[in-house]
Short mmCIF file of the C-alpha atoms (twelve columns), coordinates in Angstrom:
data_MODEL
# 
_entry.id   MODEL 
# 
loop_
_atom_site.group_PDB 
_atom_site.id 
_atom_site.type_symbol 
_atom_site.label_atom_id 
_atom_site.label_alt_id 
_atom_site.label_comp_id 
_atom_site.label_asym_id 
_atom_site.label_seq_id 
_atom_site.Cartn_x 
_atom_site.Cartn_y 
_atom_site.Cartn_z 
_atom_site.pdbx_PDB_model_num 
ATOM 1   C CA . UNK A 1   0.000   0.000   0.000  1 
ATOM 2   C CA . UNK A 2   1.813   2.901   -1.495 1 
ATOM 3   C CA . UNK A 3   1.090   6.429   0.393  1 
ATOM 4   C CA . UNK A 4   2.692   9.847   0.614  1 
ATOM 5   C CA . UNK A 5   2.133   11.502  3.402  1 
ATOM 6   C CA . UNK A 6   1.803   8.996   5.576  1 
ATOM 7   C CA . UNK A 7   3.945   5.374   6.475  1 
ATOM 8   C CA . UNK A 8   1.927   2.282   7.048  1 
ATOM 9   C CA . UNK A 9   3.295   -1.328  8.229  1 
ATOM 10  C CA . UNK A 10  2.293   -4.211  9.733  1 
ATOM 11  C CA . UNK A 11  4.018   -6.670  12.053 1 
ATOM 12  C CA . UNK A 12  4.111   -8.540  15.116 1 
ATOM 13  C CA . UNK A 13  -0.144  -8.589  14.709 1 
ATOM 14  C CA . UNK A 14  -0.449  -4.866  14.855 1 
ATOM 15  C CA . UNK A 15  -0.582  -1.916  12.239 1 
ATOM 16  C CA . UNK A 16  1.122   1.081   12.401 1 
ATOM 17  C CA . UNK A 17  -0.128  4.140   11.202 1 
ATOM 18  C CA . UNK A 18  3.190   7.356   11.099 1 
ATOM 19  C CA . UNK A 19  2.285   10.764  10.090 1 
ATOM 20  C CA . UNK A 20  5.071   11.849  7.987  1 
ATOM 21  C CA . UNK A 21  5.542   15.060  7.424  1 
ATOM 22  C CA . UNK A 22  8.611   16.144  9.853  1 
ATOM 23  C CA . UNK A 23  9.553   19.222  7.692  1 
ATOM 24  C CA . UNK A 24  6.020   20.655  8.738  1 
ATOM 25  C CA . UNK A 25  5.517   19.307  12.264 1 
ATOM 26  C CA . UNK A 26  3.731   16.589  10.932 1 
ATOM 27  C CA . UNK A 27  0.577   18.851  10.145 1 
ATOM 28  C CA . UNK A 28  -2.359  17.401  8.220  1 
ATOM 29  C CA . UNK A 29  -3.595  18.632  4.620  1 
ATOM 30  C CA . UNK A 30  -6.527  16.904  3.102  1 
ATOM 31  C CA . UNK A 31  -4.788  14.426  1.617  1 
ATOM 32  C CA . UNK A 32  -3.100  13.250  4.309  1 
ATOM 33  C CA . UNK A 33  -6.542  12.815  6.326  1 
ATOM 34  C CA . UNK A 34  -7.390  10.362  3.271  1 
ATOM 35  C CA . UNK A 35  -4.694  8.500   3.728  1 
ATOM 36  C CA . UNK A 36  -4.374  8.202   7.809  1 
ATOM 37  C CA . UNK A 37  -8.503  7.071   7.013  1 
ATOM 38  C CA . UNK A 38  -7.444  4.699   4.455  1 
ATOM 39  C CA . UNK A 39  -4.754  3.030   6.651  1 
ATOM 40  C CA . UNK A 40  -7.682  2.658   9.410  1 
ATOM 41  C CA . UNK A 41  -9.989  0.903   6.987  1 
ATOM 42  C CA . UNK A 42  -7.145  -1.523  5.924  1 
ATOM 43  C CA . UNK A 43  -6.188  -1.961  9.865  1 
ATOM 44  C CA . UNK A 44  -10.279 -2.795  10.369 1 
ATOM 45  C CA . UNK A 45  -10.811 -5.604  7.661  1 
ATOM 46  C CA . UNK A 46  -7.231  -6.914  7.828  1 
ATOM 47  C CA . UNK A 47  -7.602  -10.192 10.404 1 
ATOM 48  C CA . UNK A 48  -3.608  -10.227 11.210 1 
ATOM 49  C CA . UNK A 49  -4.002  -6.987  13.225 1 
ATOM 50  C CA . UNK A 50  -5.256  -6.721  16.589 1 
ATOM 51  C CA . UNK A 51  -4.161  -2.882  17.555 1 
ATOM 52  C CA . UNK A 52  -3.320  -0.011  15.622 1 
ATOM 53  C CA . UNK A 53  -0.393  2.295   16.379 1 
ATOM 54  C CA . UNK A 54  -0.717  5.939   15.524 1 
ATOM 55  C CA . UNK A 55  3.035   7.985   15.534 1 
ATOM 56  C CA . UNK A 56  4.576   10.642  13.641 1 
ATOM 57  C CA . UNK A 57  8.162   10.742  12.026 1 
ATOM 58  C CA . UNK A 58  10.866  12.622  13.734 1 
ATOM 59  C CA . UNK A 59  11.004  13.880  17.526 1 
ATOM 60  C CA . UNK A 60  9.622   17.308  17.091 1 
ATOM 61  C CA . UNK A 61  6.179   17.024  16.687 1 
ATOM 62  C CA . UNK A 62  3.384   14.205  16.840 1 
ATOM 63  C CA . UNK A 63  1.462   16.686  14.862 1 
ATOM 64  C CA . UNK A 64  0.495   20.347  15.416 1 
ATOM 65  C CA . UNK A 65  -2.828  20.245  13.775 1 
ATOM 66  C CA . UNK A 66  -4.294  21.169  10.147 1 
ATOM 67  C CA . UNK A 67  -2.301  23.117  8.055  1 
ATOM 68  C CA . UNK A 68  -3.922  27.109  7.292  1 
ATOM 69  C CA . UNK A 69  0.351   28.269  5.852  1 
ATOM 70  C CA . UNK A 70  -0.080  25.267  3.527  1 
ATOM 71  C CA . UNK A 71  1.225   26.084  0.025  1 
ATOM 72  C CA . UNK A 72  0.200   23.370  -1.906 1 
ATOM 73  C CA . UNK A 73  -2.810  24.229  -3.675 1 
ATOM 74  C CA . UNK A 74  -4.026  20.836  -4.161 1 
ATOM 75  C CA . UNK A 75  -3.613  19.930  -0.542 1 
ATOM 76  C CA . UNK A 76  -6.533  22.350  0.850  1 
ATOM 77  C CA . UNK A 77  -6.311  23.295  4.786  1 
ATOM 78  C CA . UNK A 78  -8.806  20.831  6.903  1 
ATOM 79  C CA . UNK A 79  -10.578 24.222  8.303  1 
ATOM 80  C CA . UNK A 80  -12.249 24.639  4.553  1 
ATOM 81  C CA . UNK A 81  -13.843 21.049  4.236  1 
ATOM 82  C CA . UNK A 82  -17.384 20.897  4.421  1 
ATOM 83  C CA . UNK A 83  -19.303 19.143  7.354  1 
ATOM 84  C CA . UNK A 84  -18.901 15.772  8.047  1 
ATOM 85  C CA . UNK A 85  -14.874 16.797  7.390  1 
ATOM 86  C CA . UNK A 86  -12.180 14.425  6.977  1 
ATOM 87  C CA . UNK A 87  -10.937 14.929  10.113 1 
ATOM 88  C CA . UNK A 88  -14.416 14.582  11.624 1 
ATOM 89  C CA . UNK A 89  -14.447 11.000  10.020 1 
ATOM 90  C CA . UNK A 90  -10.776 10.462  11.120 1 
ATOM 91  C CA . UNK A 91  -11.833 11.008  14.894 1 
ATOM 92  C CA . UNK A 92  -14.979 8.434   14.127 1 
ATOM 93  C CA . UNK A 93  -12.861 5.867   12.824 1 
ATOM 94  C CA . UNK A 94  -10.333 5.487   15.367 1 
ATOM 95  C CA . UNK A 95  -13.355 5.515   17.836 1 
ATOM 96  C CA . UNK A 96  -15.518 2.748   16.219 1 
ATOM 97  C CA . UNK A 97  -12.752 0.449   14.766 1 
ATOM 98  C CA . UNK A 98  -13.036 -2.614  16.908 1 
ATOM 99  C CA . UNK A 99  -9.530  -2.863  17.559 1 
ATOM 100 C CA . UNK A 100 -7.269  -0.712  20.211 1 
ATOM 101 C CA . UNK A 101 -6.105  2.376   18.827 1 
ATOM 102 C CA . UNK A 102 -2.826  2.913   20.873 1 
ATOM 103 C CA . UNK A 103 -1.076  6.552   20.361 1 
ATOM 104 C CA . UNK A 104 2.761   7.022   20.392 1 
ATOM 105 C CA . UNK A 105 3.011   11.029  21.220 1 
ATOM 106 C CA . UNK A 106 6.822   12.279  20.253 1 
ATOM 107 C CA . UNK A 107 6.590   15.385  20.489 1 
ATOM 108 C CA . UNK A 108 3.726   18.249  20.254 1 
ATOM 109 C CA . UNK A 109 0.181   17.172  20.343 1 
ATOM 110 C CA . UNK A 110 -1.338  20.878  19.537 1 
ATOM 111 C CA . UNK A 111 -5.016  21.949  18.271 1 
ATOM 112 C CA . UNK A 112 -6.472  18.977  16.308 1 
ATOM 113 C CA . UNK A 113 -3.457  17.014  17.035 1 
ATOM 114 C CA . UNK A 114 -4.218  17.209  20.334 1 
ATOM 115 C CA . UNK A 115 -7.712  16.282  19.838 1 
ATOM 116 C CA . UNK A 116 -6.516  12.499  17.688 1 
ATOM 117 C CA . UNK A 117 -4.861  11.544  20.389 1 
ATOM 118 C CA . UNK A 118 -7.524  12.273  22.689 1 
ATOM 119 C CA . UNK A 119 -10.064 9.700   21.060 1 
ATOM 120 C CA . UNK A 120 -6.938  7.249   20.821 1 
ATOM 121 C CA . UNK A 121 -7.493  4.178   23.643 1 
ATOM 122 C CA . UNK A 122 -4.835  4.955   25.047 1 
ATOM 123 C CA . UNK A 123 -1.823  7.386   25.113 1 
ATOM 124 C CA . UNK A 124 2.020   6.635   25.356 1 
ATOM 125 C CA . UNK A 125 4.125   10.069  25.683 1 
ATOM 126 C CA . UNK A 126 7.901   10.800  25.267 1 
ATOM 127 C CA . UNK A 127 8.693   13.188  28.375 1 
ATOM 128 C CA . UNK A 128 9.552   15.483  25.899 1 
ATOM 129 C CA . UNK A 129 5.969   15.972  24.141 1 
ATOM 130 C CA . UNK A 130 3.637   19.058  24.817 1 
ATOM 131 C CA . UNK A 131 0.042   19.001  24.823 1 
ATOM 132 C CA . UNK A 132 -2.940  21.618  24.298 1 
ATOM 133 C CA . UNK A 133 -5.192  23.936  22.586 1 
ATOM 134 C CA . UNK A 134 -5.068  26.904  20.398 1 
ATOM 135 C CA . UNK A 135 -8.151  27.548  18.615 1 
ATOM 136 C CA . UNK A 136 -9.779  30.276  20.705 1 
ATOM 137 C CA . UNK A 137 -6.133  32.285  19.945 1 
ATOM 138 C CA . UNK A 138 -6.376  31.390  16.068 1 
ATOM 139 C CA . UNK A 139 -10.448 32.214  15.335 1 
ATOM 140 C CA . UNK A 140 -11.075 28.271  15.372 1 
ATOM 141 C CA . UNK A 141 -12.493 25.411  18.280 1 
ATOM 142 C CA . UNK A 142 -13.534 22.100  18.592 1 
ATOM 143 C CA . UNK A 143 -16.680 21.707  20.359 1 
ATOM 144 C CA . UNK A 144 -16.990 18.419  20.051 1 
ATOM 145 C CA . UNK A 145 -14.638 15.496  20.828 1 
ATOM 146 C CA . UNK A 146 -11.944 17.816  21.734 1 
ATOM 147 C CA . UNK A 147 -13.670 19.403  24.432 1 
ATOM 148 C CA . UNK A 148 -17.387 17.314  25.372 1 
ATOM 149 C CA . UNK A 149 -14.906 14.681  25.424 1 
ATOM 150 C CA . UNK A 150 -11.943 15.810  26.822 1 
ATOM 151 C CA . UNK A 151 -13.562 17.116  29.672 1 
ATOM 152 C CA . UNK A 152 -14.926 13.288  30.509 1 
ATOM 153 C CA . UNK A 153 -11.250 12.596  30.912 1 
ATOM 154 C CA . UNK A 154 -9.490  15.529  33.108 1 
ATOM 155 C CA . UNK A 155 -12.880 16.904  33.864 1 
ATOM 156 C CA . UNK A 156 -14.780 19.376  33.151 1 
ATOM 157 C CA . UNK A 157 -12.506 22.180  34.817 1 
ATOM 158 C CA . UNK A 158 -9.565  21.246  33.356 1 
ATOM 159 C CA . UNK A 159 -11.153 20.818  29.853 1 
ATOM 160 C CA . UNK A 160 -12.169 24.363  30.123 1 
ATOM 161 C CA . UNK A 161 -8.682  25.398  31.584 1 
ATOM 162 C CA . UNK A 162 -7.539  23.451  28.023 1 
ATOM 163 C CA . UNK A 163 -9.952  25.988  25.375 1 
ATOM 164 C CA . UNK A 164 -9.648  29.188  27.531 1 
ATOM 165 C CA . UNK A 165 -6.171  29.647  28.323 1 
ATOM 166 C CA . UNK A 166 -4.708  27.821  25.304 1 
ATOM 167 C CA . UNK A 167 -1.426  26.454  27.727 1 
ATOM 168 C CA . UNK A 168 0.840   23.866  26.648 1 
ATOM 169 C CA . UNK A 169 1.373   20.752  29.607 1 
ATOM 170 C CA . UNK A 170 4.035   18.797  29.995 1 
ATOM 171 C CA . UNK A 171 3.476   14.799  29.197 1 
ATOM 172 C CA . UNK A 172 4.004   14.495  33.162 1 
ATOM 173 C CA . UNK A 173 0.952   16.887  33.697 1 
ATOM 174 C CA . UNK A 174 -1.155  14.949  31.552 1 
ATOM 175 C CA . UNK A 175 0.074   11.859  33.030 1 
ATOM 176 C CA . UNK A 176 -0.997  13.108  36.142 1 
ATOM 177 C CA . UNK A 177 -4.519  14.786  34.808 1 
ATOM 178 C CA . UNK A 178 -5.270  11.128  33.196 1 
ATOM 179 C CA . UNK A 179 -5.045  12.205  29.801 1 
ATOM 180 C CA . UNK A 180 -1.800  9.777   29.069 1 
ATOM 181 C CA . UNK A 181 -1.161  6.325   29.811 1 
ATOM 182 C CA . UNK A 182 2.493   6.916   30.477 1 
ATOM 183 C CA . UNK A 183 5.746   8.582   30.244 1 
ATOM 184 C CA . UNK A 184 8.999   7.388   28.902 1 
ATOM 185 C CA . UNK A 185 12.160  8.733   27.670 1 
ATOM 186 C CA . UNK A 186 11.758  9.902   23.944 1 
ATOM 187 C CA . UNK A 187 13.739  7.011   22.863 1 
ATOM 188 C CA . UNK A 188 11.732  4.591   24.110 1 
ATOM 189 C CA . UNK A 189 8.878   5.444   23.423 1 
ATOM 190 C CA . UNK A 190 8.470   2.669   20.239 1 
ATOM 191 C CA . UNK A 191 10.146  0.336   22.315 1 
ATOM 192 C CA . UNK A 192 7.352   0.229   25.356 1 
ATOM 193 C CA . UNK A 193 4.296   0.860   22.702 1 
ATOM 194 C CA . UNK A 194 5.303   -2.130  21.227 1 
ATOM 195 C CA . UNK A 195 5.063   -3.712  24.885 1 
ATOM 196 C CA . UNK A 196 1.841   -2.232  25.366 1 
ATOM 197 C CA . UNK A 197 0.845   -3.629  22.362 1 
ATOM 198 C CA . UNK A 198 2.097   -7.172  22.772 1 
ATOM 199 C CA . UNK A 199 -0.076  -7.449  26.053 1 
ATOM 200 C CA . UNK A 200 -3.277  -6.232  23.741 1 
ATOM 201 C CA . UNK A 201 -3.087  -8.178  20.733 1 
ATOM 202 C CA . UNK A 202 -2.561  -11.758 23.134 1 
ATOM 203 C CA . UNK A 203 -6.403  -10.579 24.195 1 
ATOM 204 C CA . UNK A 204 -9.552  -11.779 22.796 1 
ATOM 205 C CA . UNK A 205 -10.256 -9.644  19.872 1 
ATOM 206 C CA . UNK A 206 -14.309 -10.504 20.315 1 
ATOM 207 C CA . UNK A 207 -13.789 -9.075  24.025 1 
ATOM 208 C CA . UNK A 208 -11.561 -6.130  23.233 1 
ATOM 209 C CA . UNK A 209 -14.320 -4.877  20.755 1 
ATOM 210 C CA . UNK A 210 -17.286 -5.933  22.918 1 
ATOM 211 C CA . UNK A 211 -14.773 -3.321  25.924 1 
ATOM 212 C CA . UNK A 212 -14.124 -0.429  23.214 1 
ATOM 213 C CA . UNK A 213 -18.161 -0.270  22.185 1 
ATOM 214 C CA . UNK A 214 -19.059 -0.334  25.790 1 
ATOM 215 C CA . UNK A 215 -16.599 2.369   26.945 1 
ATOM 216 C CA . UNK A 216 -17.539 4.569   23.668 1 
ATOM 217 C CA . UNK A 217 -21.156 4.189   24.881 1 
ATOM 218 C CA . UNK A 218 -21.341 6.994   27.093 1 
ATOM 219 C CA . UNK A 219 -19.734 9.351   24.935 1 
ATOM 220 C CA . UNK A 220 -21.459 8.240   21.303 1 
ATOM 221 C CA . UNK A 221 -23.895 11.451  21.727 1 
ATOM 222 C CA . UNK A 222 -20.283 13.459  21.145 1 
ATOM 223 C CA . UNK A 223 -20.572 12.470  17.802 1 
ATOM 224 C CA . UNK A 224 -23.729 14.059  17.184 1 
ATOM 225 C CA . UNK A 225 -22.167 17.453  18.789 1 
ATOM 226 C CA . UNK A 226 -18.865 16.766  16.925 1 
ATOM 227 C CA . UNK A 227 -21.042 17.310  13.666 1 
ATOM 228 C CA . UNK A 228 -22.783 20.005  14.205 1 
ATOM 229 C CA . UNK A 229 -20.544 21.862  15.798 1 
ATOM 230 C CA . UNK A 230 -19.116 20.766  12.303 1 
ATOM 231 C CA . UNK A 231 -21.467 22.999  11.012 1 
ATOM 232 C CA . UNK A 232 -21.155 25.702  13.050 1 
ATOM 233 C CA . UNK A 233 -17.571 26.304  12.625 1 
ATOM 234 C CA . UNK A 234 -17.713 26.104  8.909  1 
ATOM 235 C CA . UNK A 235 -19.791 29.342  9.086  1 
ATOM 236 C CA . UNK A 236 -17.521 30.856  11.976 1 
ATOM 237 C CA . UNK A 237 -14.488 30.697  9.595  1 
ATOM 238 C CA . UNK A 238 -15.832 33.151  7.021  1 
ATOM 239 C CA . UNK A 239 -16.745 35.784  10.215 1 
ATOM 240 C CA . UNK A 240 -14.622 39.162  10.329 1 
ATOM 241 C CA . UNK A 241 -13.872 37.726  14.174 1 
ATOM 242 C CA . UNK A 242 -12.680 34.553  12.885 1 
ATOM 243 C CA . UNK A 243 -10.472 36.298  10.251 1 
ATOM 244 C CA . UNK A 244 -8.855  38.774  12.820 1 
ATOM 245 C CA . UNK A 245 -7.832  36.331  15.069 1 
ATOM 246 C CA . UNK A 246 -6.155  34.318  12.628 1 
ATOM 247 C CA . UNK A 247 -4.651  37.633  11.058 1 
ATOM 248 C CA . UNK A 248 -3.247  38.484  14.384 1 
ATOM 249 C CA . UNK A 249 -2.252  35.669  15.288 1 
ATOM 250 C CA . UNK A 250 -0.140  35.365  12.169 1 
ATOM 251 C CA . UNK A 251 1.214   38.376  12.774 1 
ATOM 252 C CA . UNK A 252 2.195   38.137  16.378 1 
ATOM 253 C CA . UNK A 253 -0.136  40.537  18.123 1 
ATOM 254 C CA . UNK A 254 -3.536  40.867  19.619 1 
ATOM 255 C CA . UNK A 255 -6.426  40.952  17.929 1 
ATOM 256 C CA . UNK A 256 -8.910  43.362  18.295 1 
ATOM 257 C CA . UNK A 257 -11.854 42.007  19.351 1 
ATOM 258 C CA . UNK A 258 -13.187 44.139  21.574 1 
ATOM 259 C CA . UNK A 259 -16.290 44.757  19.127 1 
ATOM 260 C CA . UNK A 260 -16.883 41.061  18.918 1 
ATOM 261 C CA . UNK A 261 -17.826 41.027  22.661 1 
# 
């Protein structure tokens, strides 16, 4: 299977899905949502795997989010896709495939980065990775798995601590807000994923999915939110708030918002 923006492999009973796009801090385009969604749908029908890896290439970045500087004119920033967008379906697919999605964070998890390894099972960090938010800064948000969600992991509080502020946290504070798994030294990070993984795909696949549809249960109303906030932010965008915020943001000052209020 032959992509470019993206690795995929197999071995060992498990599929491994790495962002690769190093040179831009592993930020998705369009086409590279296709593809991660493409590697999930091969991971779900392929009987040999029994988990699913996500990573990144290099140690700077797991990924920083959709890519608004993009020059490419065929690869079109996510924030212009209509409703469902690719990386709505992106978030759905890691949460229904019936296998463990396991998430190997290198380096910064930022704005819808942030948010895929949210929905991920489960979270393995390198000490050196960063988490959080930036949409309110930018003229952008998530209101739907990357906060209704997040907040049923570190809590409401915390979740709104995540979308006001717009801080970046260490791997050991989200270790210790329950957002990660655990921490290791950045390299070995593959090294105990894989050990992770070797305990998971010894399990009963019939049980594991039977677990990951029971745990989603709670939450499967975020999907309906996760759409139409969809909506909502599609029309946002194209606001003279919206467009401020991402002009000064650009250009390193505040934006003035005042009249937004």
């Amino acid at each position: 299977m032959e992509f470019q923006d993206i690795l995929y492999e197999k071995y060992n009973n498990r599929a491994k899905i790495t962002i690769n796009r190093p040179n831009n801090m592993n930020m998705f385009t369009n086409h590279t949502l296709s593809e991660m969604i493409t590697a999930f749908q091969s991971a779900w029908t392929d009987k040999e795997v029994g988990a699913v890896i996500l990573t990144a290439a290099g140690s700077r970045a797991f990924t920083i989010g959709g890519t608004p500087g993009e020059t490419d004119a065929e690869a079109q920033p996510i924030e212009k896709l209509p409703m469902p967008s690719l990386f709505a379906q992106l978030l759905h697919i890691i949460r229904t495939i019936p296998k463990p999605v396991i998430a190997a964070v290198n380096g910064y998890a930022i704005g819808g980065g942030h948010v895929i390894q949210v929905v991920c099972d489960l979270t393995i960090a390198a000490s050196t990775a960063k988490f959080g938010q930036v949409g309110p800064k930018v003229g952008s948000f998530d209101a739907g798995y990357g906060s209704a969600y997040l907040s049923r992991i570190v809590g409401e509080k915390k979740a709104r601590e995540f979308w006001y502020l717009c801080r970046k946290y260490t791997a050991e504070e989200c270790l210790q807000m329950g957002l990660v798994n655990a921490v290791v030294p950045p390299e070995e990070l593959m090294a105990e994923t894989d050990k992770w993984v070797d305990t998971i795909v010894k399990s009963s696949p019939t049980s594991l999915a039977a677990l990951k549809m029971s745990f989603n249960a709670d939450s499967a109303s975020v999907w309906g939110i996760q759409s139409m906030a969809g909506v909502a932010l599609g029309m946002y965008f194209n606001t003279d708030e919206a467009k401020e915020c991402s002009r000064a943001f650009s250009e390193k000052r505040d934006p003035d918002i005042a009249q937004y209020r």
